[in-house]
C-alpha positions in Angstrom: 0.0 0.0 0.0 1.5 3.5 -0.8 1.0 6.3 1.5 -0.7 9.6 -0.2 1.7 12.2 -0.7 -0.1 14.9 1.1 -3.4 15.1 3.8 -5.1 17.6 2.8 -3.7 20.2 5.1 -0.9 21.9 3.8 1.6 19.2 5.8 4.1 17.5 3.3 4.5 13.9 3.4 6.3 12.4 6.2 7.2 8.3 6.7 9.5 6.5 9.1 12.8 4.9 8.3 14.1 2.2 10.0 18.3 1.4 9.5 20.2 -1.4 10.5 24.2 -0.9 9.9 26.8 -2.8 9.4 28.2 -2.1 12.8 25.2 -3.9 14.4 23.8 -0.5 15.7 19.8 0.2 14.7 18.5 4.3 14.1 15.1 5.2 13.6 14.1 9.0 11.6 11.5 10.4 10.1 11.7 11.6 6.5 9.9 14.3 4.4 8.1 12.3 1.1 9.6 15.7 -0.6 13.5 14.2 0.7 15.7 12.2 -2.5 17.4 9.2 -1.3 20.9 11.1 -2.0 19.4 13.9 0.5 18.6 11.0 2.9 21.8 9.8 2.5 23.9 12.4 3.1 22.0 13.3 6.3 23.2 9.8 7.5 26.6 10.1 6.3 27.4 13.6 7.2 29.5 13.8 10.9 27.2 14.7 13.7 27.3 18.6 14.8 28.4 19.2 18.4 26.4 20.9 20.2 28.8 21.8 23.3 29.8 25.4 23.9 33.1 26.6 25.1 33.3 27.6 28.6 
């Protein structure tokens, strides 16, 4: 069954993703229907921003 791309309400599209990696670790996202899979992709791959100031 495929999911509509819209509901009626102005709200885009929105499905969840479950990964398992290679490195036996398991995430779960959500993921816009208006998101290509190199966009998904790269959200995965790209390093992970710290979010630690500076004292």
């Amino acid at each position: 069954m495929t999911p509509a791309a819209g509901n009626n309400d102005g709200e885009a599209f929105q499905t969840t993703v479950f990964i398992a990696t290679s490195l036996d670790t398991r995430l779960v996202t959500m993921v816009s229907g208006s998101d290509t899979v190199s966009d998904f992709k790269s959200t995965i791959i790209s390093p992970p921003v710290i979010c630690l100031l500076p004292h």
